[in-house]
C-alpha positions in Angstrom: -21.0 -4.4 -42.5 -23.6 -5.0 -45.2 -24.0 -8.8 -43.7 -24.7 -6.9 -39.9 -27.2 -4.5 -41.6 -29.2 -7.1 -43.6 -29.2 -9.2 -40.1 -30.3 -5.7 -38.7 -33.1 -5.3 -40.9 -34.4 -8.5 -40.9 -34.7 -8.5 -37.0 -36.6 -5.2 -37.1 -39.4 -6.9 -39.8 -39.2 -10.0 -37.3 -40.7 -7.5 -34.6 -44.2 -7.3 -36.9 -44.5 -11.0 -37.1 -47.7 -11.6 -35.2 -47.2 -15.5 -34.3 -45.3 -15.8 -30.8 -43.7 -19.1 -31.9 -42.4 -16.7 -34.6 -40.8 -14.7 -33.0 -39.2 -16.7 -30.5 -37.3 -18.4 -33.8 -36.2 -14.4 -34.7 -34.6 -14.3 -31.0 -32.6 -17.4 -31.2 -31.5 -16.7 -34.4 -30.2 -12.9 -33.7 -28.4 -14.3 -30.3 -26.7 -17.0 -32.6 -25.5 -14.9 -35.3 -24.2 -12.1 -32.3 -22.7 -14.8 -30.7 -20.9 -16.0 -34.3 -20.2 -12.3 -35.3 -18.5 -11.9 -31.5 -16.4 -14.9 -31.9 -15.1 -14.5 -35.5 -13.9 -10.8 -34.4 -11.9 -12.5 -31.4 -10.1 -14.7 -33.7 -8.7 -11.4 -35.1 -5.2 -9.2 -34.2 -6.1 -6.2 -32.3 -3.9 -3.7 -30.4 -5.3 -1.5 -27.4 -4.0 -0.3 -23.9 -3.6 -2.6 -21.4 -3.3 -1.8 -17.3 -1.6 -5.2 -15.9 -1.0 -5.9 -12.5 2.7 -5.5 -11.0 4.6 -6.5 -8.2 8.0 -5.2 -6.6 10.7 -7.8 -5.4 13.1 -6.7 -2.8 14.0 -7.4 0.7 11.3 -5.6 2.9 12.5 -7.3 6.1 15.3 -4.5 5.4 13.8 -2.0 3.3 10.9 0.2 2.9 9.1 1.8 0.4 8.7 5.6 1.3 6.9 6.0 -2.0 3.9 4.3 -2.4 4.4 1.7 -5.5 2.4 1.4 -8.2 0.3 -1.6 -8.7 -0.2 -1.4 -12.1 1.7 -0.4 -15.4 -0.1 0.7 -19.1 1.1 -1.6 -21.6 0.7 -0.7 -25.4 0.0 -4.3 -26.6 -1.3 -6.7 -29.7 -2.6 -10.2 -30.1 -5.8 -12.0 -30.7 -8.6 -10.8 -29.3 -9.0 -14.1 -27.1 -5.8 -13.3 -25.6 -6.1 -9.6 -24.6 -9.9 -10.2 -23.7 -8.3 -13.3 -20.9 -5.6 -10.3 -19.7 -8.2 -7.5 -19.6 -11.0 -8.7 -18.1 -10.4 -12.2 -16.8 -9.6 -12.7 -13.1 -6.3 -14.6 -11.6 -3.5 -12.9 -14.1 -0.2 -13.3 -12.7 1.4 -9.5 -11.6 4.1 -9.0 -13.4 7.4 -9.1 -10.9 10.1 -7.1 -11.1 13.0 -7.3 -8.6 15.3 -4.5 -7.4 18.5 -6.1 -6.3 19.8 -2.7 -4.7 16.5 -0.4 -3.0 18.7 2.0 -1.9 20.5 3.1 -4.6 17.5 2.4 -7.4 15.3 5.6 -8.2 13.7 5.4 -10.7 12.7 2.4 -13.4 12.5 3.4 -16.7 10.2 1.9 -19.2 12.8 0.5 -21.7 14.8 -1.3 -18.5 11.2 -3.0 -17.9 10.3 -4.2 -21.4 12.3 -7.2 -21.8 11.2 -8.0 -18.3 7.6 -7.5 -19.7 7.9 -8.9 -22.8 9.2 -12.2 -21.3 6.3 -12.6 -18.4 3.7 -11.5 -21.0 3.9 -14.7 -23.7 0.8 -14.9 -25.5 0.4 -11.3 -26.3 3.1 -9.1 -27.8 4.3 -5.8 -25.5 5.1 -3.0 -28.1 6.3 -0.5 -25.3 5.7 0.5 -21.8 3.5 4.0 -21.6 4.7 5.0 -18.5 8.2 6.4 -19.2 9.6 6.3 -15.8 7.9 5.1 -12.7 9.7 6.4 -9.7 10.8 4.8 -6.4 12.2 5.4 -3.1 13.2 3.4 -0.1 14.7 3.6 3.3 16.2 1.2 5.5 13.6 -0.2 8.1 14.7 0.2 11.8 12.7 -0.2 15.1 13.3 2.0 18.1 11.8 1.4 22.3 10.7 4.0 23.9 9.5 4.6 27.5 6.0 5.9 28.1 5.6 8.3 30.8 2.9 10.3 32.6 3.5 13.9 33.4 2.9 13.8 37.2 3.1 17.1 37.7 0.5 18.7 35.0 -1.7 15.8 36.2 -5.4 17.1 36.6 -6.0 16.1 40.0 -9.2 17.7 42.1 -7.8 20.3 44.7 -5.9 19.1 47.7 -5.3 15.6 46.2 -2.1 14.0 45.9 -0.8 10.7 44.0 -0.2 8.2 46.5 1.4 5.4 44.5 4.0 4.8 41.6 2.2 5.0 38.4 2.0 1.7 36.3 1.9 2.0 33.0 1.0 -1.4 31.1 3.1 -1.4 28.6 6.0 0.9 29.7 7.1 1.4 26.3 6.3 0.8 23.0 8.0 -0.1 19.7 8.3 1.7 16.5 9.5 0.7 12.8 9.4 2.2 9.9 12.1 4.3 7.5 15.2 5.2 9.3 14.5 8.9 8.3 11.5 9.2 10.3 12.4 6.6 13.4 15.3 8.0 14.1 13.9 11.3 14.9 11.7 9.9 17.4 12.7 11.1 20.9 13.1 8.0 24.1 10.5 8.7 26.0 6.9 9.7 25.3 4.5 11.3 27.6 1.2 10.3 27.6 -2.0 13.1 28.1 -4.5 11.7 30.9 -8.1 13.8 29.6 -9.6 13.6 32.9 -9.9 16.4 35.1 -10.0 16.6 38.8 -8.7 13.1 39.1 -10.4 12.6 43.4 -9.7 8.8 42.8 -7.7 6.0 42.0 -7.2 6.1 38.1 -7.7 3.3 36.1 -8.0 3.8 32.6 -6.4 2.2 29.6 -6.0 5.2 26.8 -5.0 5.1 23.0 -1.5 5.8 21.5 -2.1 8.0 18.6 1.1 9.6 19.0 2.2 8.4 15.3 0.2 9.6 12.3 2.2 8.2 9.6 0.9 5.4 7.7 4.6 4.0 7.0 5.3 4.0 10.9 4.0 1.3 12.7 4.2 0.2 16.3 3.7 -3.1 18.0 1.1 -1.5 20.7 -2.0 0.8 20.4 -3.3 1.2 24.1 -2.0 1.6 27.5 -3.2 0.9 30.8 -2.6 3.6 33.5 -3.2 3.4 37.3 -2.4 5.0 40.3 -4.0 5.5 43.3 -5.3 9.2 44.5 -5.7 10.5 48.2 -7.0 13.7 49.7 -4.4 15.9 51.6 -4.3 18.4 54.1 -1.9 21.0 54.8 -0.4 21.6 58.1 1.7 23.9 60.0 4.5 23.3 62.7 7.0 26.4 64.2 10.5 23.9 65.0 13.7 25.0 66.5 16.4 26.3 63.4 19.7 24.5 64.2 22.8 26.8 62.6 25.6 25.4 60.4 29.1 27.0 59.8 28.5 29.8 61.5 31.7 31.9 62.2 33.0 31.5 66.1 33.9 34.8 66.2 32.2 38.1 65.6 28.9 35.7 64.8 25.6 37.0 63.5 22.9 36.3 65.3 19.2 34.6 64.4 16.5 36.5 64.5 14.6 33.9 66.2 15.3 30.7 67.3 12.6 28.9 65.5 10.7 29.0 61.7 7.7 28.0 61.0 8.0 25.2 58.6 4.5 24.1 55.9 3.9 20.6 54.6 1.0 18.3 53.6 -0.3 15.1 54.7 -2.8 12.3 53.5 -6.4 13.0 55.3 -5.5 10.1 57.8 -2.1 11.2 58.7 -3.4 15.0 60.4 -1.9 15.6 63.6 0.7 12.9 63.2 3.6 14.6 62.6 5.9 15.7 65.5 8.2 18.4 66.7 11.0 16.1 66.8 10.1 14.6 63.6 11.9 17.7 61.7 15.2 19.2 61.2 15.5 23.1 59.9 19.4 24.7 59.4 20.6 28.0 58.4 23.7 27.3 56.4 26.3 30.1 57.1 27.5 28.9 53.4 24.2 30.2 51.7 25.3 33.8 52.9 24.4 36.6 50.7 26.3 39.9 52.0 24.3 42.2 49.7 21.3 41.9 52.3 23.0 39.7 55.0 20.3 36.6 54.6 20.5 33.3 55.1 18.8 30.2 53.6 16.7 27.9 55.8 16.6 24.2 54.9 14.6 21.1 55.9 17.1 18.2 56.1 15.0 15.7 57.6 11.1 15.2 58.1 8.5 12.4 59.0 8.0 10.5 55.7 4.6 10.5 55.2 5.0 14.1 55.1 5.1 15.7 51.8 6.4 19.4 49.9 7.9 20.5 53.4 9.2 24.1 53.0 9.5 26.9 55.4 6.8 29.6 55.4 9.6 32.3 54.9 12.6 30.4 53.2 15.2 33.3 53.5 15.7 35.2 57.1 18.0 38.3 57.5 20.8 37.9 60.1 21.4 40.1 62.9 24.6 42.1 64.3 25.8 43.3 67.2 
């Protein structure tokens, strides 16, 4: 100390010395004898806290982690001061590695299991113990799982009196998850996918993210899909057609209240007027009698198909006796 102070003082009467040339001899001489002082002290034994990289070994092609793990460990350590300055502050020091033979039954790791591990890794300094008591783990088995994307074609926000007029195509049709086996499995197979547009009047053609997943230890092998289909304008149509019975009793038989129903359906735009009389079929099933109000169901059994969501206007008619 007394050798730094008298340096200190003499650097401080330097400052008054009125000849540049002077003074420029001052500077060099104070940056030699701090660069001296700094090297003599790293020739000395120190011991501080030291954060050193680490790395986990194990099969991750078969496990995960479902903890994050840590990247680091403190180490209480000693040496010269060369040799803890180069693992401090230097770049490029090797992590230590420690490998766990058995993920799914290890836990925990405890800091006097890791020492020798650290102590023979770490050469040129000397380890004295490990600050973190216990560093926990936890792992899962990684599994993958397919599943189907779908659109909802019935919640579909199409405009009014539009229909989809083609099979949707979804580009992928599915997608693939992995991650822990805790988490995968409880994915369901098939996925359906929201469209945000409203009143859809044309063909759709719009490729849409897959956020389904937020969890950052699931991944999946796709993040978009493509959906089209093609959208047409309907109208809806009319038609009174002869009802045909079925199973009616030979004897004693109710009678129809008339012999013809009017039957509803829709068509594309293109299509109005198309449809004919004979292009329909309507029963009343004896077997769909209810005796509590002496009704019968109506059914359409066979229609033109470019006809769509054919139903009768009044699907239930009440029977008649003599």
């Amino acid at each position: 100390m007394e050798q730094v102070k008298s340096i200190l003082i003499w650097v401080v009467r330097s400052f008054f010395i009125s000849r540049r040339s002077d003074l420029k001899v001052v500077i060099l001489c104070f940056v030699a004898a701090t660069t001296f002082w700094f090297l003599n002290a790293l020739n000395k034994d120190y011991s501080t806290r030291l954060l050193y990289p680490v790395r986990f070994i194990y099969d991750d092609s078969t496990y995960i982690a479902t903890r994050p793990l840590p990247d680091k460990i403190a180490l209480n350590v000693s040496g010269y001061g060369w040799n803890l300055l180069r693992k401090s502050f230097l770049p490029g020091a090797n992590p230590l590695q420690f490998t766990i033979s058995a993920p799914m039954r290890t836990h925990y790791l405890t800091g006097i299991t890791m020492l020798p591990t650290v102590t023979e890794q770490l050469e040129e300094i000397r380890v004295n113990y490990i600050l973190d008591d216990t560093l926990f783990v936890d792992f899962d088995r990684r599994v993958s799982k397919q599943i189907q994307l779908k659109v909802d074609s019935v919640n579909l926000g199409l405009a009014e009196n539009h229909r989809i007029t083609s099979p949707i195509s979804l580009e992928p049709s599915s997608i693939t998850f992995e991650g822990p086996a805790s988490l995968i499995n409880k994915l369901p197979n098939e996925i359906y996918i929201d469209l945000p547009t409203q009143d859809i009047d044309e063909e759709y053609n719009e490729t849409l993210p897959l956020d389904y997943i937020q969890n950052s230890l699931i991944t999946s092998d796709v993040s978009r899909v493509r959906v089209r289909f093609a959208v047409s304008p309907f109208v809806r149509e009319v038609q009174r057609v002869p009802v045909q019975t079925v199973n009616f009793p030979q004897k004693n038989s109710p009678a129809m209240p008339a012999p013809e129903a009017e039957i509803q359906y829709w068509v594309r735009q293109e299509d109005a007027n198309k449809a004919r009389l004979q292009d329909f079929r309507v029963i009343a099933n004896y077997d769909t009698y209810n005796p509590k109000d002496s009704t019968v169901r109506l059914v359409v059994i066979m229609r033109p198909g470019f006809a769509r969501e054919v139903t009768p206007l009044i699907p239930v008619i009440k029977l008649q006796y003599e």
